[in-house]
GUMAR-80952 format. One line per 2 residues: number of its first residue (from 0); their letters; for each residue x, y, z of N, C-alpha, C. Coordinates in Angstrom, 1 decimal, decimal comma. Atoms other than C-alpha are relative to their C-alpha. Example, Ala and Ser with C-alpha at 12.3 -4.5 7.8 and 13.67 -1.06 7.14 Angstrom:
0> AS> 0,9:-1,2:0,0:12,3:-4,5:7,8:0,9:1,2:0,0 | -0,9:-1,1:0,0:13,7:-1,1:7,1:-0,8:1,1:0,8
//
This chain:
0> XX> 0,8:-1,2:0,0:0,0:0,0:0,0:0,9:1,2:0,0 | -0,9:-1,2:0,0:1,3:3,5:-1,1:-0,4:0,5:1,5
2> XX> 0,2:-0,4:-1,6:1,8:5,2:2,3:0,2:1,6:-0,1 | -0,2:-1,7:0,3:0,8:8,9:2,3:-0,3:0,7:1,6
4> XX> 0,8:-0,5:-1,4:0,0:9,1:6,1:1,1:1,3:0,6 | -0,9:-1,3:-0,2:3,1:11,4:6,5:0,6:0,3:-1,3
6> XX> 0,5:-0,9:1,5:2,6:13,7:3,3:1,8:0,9:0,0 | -0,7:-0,7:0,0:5,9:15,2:2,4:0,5:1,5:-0,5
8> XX> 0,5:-0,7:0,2:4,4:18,1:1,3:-1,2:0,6:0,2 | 1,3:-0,5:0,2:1,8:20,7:1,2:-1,0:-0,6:-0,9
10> XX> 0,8:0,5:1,4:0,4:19,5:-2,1:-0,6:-1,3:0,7 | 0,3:1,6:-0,2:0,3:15,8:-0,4:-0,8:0,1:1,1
12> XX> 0,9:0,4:-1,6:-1,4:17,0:3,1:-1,3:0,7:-1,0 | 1,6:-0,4:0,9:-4,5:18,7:0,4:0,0:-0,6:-0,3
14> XX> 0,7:1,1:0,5:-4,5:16,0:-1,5:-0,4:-1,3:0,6 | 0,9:1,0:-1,2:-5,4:13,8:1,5:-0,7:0,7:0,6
16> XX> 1,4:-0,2:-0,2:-7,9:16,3:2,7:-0,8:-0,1:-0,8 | 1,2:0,3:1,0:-9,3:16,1:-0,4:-0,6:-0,9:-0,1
18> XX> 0,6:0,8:0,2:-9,8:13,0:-0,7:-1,0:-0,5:1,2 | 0,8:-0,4:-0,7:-11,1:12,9:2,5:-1,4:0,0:-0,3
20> XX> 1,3:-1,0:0,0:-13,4:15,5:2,4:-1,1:-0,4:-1,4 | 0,7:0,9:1,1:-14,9:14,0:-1,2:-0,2:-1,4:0,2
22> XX> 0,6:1,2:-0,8:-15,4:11,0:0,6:-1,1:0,1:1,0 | 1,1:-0,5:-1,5:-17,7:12,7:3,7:-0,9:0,6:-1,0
24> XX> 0,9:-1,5:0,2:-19,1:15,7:1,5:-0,4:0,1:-1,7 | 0,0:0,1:1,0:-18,9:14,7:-2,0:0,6:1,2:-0,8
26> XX> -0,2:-0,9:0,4:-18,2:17,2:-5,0:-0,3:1,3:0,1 | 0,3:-1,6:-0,5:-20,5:19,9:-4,1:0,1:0,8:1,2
28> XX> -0,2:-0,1:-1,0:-20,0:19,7:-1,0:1,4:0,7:0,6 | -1,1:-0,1:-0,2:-16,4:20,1:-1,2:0,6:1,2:-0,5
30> XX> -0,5:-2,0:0,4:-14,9:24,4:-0,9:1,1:-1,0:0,3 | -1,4:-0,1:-0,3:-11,3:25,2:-0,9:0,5:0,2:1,4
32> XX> -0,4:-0,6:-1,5:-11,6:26,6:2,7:-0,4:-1,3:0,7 | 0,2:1,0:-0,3:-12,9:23,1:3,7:1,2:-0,8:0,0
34> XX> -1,2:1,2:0,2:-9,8:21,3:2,2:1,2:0,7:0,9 | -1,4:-0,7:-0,8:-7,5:24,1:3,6:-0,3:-0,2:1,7
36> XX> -0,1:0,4:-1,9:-8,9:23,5:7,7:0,9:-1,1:-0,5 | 0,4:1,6:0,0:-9,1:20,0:7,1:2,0:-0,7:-0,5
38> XX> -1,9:0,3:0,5:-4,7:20,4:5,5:0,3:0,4:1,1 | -0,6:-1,2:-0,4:-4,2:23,0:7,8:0,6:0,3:-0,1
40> XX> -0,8:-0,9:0,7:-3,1:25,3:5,6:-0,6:1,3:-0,3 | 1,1:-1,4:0,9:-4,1:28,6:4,4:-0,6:-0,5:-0,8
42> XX> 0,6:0,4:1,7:-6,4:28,4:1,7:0,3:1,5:-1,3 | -0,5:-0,6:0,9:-4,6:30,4:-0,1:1,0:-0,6:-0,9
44> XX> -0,9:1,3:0,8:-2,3:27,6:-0,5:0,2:-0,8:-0,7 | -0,1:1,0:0,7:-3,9:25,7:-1,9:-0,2:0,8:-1,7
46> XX> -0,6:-0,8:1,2:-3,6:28,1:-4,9:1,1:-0,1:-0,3 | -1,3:0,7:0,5:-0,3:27,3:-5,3:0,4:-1,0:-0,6
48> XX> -0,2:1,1:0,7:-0,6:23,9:-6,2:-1,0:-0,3:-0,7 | 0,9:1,0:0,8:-4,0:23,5:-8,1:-0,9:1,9:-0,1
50> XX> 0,5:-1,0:-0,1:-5,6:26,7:-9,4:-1,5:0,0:-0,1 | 1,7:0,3:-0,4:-9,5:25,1:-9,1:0,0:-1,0:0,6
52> XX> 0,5:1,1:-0,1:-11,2:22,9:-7,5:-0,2:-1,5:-0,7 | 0,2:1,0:1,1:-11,7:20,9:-10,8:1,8:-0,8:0,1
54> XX> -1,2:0,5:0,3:-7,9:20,9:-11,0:0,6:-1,0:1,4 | 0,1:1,5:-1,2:-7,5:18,9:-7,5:-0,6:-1,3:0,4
56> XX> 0,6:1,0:0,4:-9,9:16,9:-8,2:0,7:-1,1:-0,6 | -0,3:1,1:0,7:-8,4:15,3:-11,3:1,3:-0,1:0,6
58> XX> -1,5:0,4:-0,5:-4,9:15,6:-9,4:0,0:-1,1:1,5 | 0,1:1,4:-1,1:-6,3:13,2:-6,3:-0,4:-0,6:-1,1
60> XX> 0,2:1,2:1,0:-8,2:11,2:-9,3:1,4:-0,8:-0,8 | -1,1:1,0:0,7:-4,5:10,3:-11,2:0,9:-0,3:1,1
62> XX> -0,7:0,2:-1,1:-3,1:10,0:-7,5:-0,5:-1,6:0,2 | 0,9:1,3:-0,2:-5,7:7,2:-6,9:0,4:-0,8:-0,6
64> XX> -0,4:0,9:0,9:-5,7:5,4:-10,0:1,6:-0,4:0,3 | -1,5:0,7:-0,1:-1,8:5,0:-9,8:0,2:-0,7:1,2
66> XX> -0,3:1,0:-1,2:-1,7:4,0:-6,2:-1,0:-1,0:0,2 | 0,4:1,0:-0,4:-4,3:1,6:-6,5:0,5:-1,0:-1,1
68> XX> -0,8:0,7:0,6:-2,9:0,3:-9,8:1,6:-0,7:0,4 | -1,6:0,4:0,1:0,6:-0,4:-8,5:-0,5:-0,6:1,3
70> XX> 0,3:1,3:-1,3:-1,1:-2,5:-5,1:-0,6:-1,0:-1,2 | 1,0:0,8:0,7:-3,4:-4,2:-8,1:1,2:-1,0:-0,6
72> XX> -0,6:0,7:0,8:-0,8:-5,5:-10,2:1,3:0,2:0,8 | -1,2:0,3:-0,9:2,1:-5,7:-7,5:0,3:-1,5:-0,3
74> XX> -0,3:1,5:-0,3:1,6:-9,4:-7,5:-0,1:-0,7:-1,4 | 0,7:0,3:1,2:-0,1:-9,6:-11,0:0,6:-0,9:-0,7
76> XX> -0,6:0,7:1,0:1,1:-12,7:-13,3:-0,4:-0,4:-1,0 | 0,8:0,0:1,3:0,5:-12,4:-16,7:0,4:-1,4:-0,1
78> XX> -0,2:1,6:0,3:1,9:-16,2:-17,0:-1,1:-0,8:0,5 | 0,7:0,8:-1,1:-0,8:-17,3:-14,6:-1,1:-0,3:-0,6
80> XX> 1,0:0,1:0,7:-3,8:-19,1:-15,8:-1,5:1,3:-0,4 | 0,7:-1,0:0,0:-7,0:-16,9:-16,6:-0,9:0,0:1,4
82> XX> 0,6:-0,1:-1,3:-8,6:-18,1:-13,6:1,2:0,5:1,3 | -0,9:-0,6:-1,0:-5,9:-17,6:-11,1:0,1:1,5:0,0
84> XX> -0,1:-1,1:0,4:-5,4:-14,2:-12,5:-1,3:0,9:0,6 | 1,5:-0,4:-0,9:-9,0:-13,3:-11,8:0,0:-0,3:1,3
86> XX> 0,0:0,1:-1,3:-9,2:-14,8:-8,5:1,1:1,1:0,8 | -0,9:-1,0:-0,6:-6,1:-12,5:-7,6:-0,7:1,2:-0,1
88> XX> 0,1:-1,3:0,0:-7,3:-9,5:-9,2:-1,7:0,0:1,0 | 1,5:0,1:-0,7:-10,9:-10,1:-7,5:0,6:0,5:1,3
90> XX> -0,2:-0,2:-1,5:-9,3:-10,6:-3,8:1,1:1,1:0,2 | -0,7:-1,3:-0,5:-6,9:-7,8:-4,0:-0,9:0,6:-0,4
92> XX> 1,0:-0,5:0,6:-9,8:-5,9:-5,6:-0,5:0,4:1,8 | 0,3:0,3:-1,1:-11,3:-6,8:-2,3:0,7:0,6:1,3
94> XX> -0,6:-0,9:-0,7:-8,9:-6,1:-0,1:0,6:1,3:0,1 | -0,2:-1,5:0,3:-8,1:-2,6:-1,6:-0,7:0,6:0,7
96> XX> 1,2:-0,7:-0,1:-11,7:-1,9:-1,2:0,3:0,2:1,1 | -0,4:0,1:-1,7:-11,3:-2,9:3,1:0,9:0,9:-0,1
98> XX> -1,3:-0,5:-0,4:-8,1:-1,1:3,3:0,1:1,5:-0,3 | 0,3:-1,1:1,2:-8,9:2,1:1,3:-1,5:0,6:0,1
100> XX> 1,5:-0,8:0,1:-12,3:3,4:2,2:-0,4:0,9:-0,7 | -0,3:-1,3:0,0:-11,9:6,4:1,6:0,4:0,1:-2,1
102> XX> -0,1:-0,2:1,5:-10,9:5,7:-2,1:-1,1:-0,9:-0,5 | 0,9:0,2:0,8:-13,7:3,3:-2,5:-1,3:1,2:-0,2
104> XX> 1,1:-1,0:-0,1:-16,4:6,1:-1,6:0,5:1,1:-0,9 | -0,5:-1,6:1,4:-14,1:8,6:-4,1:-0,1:-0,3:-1,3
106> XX> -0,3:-0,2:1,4:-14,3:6,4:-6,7:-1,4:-0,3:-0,5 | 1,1:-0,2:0,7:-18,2:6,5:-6,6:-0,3:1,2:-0,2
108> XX> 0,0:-1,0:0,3:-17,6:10,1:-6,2:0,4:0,2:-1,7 | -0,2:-0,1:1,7:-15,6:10,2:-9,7:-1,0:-0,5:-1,0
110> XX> 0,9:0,7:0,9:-18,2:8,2:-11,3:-0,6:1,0:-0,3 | 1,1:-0,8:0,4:-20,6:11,2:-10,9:0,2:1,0:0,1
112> XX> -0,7:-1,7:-0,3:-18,4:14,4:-11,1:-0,8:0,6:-1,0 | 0,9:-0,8:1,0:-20,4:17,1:-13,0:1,1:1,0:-0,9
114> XX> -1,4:-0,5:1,2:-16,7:17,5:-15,3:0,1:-0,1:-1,0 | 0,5:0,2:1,6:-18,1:17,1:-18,7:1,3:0,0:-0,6
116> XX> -0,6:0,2:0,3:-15,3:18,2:-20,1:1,9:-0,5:0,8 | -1,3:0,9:-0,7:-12,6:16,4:-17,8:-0,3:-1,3:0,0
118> XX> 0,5:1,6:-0,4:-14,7:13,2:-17,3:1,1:-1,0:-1,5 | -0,2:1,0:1,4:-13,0:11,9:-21,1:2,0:0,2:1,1
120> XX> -1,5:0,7:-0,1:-9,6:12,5:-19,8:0,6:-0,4:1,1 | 0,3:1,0:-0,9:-9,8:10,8:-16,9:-0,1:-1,1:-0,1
122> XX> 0,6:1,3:0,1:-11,7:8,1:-18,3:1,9:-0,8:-0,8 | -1,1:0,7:1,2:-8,4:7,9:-21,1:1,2:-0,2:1,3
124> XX> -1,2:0,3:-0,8:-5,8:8,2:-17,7:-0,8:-1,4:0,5 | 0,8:1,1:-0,4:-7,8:5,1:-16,2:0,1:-1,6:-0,7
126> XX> -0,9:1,1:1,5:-7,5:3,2:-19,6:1,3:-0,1:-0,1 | -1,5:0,7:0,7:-4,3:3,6:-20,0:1,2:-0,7:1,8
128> XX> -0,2:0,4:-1,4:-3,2:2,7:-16,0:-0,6:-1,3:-0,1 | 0,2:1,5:-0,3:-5,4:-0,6:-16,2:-0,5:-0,6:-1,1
130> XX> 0,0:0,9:1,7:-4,5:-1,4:-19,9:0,2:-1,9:0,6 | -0,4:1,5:0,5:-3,6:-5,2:-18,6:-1,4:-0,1:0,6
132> XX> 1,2:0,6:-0,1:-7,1:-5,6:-17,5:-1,0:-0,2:-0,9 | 0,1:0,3:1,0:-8,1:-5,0:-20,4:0,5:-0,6:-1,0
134> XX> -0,4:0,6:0,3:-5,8:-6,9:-22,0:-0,2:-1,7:0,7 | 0,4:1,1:-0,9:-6,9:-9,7:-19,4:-1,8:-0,9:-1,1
136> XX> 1,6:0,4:0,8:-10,8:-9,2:-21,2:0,6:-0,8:-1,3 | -0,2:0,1:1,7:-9,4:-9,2:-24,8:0,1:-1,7:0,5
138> XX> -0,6:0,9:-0,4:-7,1:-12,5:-24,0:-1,2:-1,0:0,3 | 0,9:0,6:-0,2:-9,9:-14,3:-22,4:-1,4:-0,3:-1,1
140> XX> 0,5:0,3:1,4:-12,0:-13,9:-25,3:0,5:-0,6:-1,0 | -0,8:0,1:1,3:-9,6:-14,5:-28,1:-0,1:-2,2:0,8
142> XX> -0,3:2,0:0,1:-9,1:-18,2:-25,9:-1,2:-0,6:0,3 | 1,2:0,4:0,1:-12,9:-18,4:-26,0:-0,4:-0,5:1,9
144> XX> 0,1:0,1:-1,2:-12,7:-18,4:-22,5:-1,4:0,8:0,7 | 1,3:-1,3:-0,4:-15,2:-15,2:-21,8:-1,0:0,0:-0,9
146> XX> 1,0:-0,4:0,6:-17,9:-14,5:-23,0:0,0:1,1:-1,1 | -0,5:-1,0:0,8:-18,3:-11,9:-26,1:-0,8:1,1:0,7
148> XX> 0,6:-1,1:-0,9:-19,1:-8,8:-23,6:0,5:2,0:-0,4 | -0,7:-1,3:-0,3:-18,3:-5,2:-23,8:1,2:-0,1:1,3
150> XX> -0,7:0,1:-1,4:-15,5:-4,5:-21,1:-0,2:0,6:1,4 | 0,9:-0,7:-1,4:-17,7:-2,3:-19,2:-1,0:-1,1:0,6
152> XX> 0,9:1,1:-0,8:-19,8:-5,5:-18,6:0,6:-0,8:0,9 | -1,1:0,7:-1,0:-17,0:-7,5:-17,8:0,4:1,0:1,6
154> XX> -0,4:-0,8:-1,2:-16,0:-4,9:-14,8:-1,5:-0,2:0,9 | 1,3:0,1:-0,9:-19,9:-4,5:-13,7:-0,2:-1,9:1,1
156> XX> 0,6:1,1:-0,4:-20,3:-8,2:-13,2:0,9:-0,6:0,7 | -1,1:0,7:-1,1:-17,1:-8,7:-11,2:1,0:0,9:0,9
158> XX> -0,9:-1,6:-0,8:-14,8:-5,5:-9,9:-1,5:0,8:0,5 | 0,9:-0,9:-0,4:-18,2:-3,5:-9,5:-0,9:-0,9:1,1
160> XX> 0,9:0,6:-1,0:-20,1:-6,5:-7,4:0,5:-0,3:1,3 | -0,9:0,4:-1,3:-16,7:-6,9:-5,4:0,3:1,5:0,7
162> XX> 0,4:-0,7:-0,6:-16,8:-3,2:-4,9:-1,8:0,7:1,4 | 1,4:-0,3:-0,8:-20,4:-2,8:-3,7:-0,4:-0,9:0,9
164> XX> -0,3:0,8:-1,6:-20,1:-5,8:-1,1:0,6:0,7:0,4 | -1,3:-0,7:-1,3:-17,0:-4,0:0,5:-0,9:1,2:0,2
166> XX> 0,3:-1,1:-0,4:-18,7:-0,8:0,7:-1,2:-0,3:1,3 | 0,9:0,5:-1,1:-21,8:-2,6:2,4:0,8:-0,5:1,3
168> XX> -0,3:0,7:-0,7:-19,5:-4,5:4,2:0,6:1,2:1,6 | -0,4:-1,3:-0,8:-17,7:-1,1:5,4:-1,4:1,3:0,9
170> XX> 1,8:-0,9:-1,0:-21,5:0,4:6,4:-0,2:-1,1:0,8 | 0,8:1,2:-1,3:-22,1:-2,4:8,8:-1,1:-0,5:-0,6
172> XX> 1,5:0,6:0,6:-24,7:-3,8:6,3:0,1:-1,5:-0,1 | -0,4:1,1:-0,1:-22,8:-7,0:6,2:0,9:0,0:0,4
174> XX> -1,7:0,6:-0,9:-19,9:-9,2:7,5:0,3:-1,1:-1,0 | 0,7:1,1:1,0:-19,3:-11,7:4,5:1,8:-0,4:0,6
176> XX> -1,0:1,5:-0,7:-17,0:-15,0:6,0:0,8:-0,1:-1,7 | -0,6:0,2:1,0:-14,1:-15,9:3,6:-0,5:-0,9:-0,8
178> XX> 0,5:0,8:0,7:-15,9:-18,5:2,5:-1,1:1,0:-1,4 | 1,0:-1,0:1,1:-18,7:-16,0:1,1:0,5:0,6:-0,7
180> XX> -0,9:-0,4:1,0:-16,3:-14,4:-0,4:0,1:-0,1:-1,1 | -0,3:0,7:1,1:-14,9:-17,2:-2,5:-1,3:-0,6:-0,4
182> XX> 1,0:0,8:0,8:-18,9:-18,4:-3,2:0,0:1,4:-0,9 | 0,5:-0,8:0,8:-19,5:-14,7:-4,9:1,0:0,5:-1,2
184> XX> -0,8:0,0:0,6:-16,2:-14,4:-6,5:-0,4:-1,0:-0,8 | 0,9:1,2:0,5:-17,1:-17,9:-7,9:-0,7:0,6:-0,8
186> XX> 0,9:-0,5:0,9:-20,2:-16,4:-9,2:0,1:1,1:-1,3 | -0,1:-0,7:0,6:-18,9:-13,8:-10,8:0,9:-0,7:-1,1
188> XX> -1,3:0,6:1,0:-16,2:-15,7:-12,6:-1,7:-0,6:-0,7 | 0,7:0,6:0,9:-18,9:-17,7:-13,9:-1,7:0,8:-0,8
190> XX> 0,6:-0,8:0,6:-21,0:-14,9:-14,9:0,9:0,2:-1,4 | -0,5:-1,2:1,8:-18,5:-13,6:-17,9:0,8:-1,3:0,2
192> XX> -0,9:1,4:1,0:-17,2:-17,4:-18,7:-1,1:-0,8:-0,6 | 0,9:0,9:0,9:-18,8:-19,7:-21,2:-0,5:-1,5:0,5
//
């Protein structure tokens, strides 16, 4: 896990209240004089390193994606069968989610940022950060393994079902045993296989 708990910078102590604070308060929710208590910094400061809101935004959004990409594929083995591969990326998926609250709740915030024009290049930093999971889809198809799906379905029906347990799981709405785990992981594998 990237470790940002002692921030070696100003830039690094806003961009952990931000993400924060867009985790508690969401986008609209979230002023400059909010993120500046919450750094404790002037908020003047944070003019220095991001001259909108928008622009802190997308600067915790490529913080994210990279630190959660480099715990995702830490272990990652493209050699490894297609199932193995999935079962990994599923349960670190999983335990991201536990470990990282705070970035699962930001990254249903990004989902619904009102950045029309930032949302595409975002989406293209995202793409190009978890090209081998897409390269995971393709592959899986090509060996008639998968199903012939969009890749946005592939995610919904496995990363998005292993997100939305953890979050329940993180609201006290559940407690799911490792076993349950491995029965819904299971299911999802065998959702997008033939």
């Amino acid at each position: 896990m990237i470790d940002h708990s002692k921030p070696a910078d100003k830039r690094q102590l806003i961009l952990d209240a931000t993400g924060r604070l867009l985790a508690l308060y969401g986008f609209h929710g979230l002023s400059m004089q909010l993120v500046a208590k919450e750094a404790g910094v002037a908020a003047g400061t944070i003019y220095r390193y991001f001259d909108s809101k928008t622009s802190m935004i997308k600067a915790l959004h490529g913080q994210i994606i990279h630190d959660v990409a480099a715990e995702l594929f830490r272990g990652y083995d493209t050699a490894a069968s297609l199932r193995e591969r999935f079962d990994y990326l599923w349960q670190c998926s999983w335990q991201l989610f536990l470990d990282m609250p705070d970035v699962l709740v930001s990254k249903y915030q990004f989902e619904r940022l009102p950045l029309e024009a930032d949302r595409q290049q975002m989406q293209d930093l995202e793409d190009r950060v978890f090209a081998p999971i897409t390269a995971f889809w393709q592959e899986g198809r090509a060996q008639g393994v998968f199903k012939e799906m969009h890749d946005e379905i592939f995610a919904t029906l496995t990363f998005e079902v292993c997100a939305d347990l953890a979050f329940k799981q993180l609201a006290g709405k559940l407690t799911l045993t490792q076993a349950e785990i491995e029965v819904v992981r299971d299911a999802s594998w065998a959702a997008i296989t033939l």
